[in-house]
N, C-alpha and C positions, 0 to 999 in steps of 0.2 A: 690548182686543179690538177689529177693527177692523170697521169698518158691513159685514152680511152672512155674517161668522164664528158658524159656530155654537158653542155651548160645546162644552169637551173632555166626552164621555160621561163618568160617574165610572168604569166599568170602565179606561178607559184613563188615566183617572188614578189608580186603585190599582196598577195596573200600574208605572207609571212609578213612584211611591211605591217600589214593592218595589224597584225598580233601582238608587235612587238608595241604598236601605241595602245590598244590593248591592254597589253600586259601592263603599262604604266603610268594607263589611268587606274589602273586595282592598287598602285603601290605597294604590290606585294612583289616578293623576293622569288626565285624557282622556288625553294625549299617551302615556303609558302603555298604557293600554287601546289605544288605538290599535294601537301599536308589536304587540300581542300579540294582536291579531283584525283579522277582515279588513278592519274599519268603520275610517272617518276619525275623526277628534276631534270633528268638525262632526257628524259622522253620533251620535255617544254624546250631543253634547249634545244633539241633538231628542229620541233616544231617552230619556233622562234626564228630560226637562220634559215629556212628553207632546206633542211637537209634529209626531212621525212616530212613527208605531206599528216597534216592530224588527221585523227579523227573528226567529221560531224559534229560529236557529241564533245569533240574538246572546244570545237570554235562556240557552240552554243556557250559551254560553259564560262568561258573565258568573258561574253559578254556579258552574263548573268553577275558574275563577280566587278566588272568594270562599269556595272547600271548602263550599261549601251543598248541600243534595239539591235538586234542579229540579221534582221534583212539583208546588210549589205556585206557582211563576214560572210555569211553564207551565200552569196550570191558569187561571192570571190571564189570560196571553197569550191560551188561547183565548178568553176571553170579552170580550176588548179587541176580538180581531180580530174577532167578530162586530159588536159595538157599532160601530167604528171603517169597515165595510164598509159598516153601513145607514147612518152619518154622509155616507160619499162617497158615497151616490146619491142622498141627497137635499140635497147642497151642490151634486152633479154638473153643470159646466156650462162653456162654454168657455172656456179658460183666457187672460190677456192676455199677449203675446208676450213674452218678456223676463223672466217669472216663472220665473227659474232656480232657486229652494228649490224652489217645488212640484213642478218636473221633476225635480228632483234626488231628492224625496223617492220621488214614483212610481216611480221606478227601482228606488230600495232594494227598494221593495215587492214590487216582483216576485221578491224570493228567496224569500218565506212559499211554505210551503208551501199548495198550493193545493185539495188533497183535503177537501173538508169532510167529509164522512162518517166519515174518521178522527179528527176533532175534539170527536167527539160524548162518547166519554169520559171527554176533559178538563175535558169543559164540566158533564158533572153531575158529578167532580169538583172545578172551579171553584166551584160553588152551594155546594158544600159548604165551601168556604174562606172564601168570602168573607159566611155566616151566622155564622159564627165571630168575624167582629168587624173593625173597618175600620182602616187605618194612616194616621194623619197624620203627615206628612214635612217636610222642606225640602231643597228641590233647592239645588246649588250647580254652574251652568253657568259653561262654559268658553269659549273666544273661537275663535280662529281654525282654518282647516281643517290637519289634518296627515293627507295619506292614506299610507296602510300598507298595504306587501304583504308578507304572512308564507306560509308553507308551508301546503298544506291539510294535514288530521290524518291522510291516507293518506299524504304523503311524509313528513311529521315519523314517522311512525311505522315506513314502510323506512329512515330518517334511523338510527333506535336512539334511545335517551335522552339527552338536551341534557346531560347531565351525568352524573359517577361519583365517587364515595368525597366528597373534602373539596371537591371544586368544587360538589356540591350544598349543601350549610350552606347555610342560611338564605333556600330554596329551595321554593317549589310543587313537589308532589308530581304532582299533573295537570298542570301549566304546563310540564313537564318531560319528560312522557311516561315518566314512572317509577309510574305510576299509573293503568293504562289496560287494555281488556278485552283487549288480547294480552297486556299483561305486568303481568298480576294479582300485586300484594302478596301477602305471609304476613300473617296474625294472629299475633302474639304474645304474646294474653293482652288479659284485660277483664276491669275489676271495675267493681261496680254500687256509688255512694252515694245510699243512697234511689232518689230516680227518674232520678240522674244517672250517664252509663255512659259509663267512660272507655276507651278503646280504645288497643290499640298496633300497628302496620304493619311491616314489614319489607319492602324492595325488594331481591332477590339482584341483578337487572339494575343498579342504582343504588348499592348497598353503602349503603340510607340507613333510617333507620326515622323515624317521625313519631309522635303520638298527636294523638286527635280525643276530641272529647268531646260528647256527647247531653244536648239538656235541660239542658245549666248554668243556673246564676241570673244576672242580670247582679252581674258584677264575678268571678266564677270565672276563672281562670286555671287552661289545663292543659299539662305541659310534657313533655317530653321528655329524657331526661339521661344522655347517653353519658357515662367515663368521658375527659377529656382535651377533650371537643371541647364547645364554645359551648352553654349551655341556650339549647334553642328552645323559645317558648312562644306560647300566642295565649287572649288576653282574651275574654270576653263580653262586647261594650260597648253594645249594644242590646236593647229588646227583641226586635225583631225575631228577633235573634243566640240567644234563647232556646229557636225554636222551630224553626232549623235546627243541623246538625250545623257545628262550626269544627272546624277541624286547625291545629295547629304545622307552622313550615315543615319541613322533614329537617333530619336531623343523619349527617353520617359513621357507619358502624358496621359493619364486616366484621359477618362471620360467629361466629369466633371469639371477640366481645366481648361477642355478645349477652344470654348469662347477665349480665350487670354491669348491663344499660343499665335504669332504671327509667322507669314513665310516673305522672305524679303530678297530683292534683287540688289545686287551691291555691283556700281557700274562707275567708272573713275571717280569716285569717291561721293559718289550720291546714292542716296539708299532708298530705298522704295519699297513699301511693305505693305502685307493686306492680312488680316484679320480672317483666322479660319471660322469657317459657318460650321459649326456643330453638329452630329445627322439627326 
């Protein structure tokens, strides 16, 4: 830390904490994340290590890529960006010419939203996540800057779906726009083991179906299993991964196949499956 840096608040390092399991439950690389949000690779790793607070719109993202619900990312975020706001006023001070990270970082900044009042929510939300118990991490930062310009989510979404039938395999359901509030999935069936609840999707726009699973334990496995086409599946491998929702990537499946397709829980090596209901 260098003479005059104050430490990072811990809010904003639970924050970051959360991102960086996040970032690897997507198993995607910076330069990845990059390529699929608006942010640079440079821009992921500050956000990652707690060295610029994100964007809103990056934690949202982040979760939409890593199939997690964002309640609790954003419930974190709001109370970083509090923390992280009385930090810059009282560091606030004139800056030495030539410090292109912190101009660079200020910039970013200006996409949060700026409403507090609408924050408030969150924020006794937040208290309420983070009484619940704290996350020790290890970040694993990346190097050099790769900026990325991708489609905002209103063209991608006059765009249609990145994909259909077998070109989606092994494929994000949201990442895809096969999974979105104009083009809402089918349910095709849920079944509960104990407290774990395995779910299955159907995309008519995508011809693709997925399952997700709630509350796994780690090391659960849940998968997906069309008749002919590649099992997708996706692991619990965090704690973290325990207390949000994971999804398998899509699997091809008309219409017509769905009766066959199964969605199955795999738990120290016993397997348990249910037979999607067709709509």
């Amino acid at each position: 830390m260098s003479a005059g840096e104050r430490p990072l608040p811990p809010e904003c390092a639970r924050l970051a904490a959360t991102l960086r399991e996040l970032r690897s439950a997507t198993g995607l690389s910076l330069a990845a994340l990059a390529a699929r949000t608006p942010y640079s690779k440079s821009s992921w790793e500050r956000y990652l290590n707690g060295r610029t607070l994100p964007p809103r719109q990056a934690v949202e993202q982040l979760c939409a890529l890593a199939g997690a619900q964002p309640e609790r990312p954003l419930a974190l975020w709001e109370l970083a960006e509090v923390a992280w706001r009385g930090r810059s006023e009282v560091r606030d001070a004139p800056r030495a010419e030539g410090d292109e990270s912190a101009g660079e970082a200020a910039d970013e900044q200006g996409v949060a939203e700026p409403n507090a009042r609408s924050r408030v929510p969150w924020l006794l939300a937040g208290l309420a996540v983070l009484a619940a118990g704290t996350l020790f991490l290890q970040s694993r930062p990346d190097d050099d800057t790769v900026p990325a310009v991708v489609p905002t989510a209103s063209t991608a979404s006059e765009a249609g779906p990145g994909c259909h039938g077998a070109s989606c395999t092994g494929k994000g359901a949201e990442s895809l726009d096969c999974s979105t509030a104009t083009r809402a999935p089918v349910e095709l069936g849920e079944h509960r083991y104990g407290d774990t609840l395995v779910k299955a999707r159907w995309s008519p726009y995508c011809d693709t179906v997925w399952a997700s699973l709630d509350r796994g334990v780690l090391g659960d496995r849940v998968e997906i299993v069309v008749p002919g086409v590649r099992v997708q599946h996706r692991r619990v491998e965090t704690r973290l991964e325990e207390t949000y929702r994971v999804s398998t990537t899509m699997a091809a499946a008309r219409e017509d196949v769905l009766g066959r397709v199964q969605a199955c829980l795999v738990r120290r090596d016993e397997r348990r499956c249910f037979t999607l209901t067709p709509p």
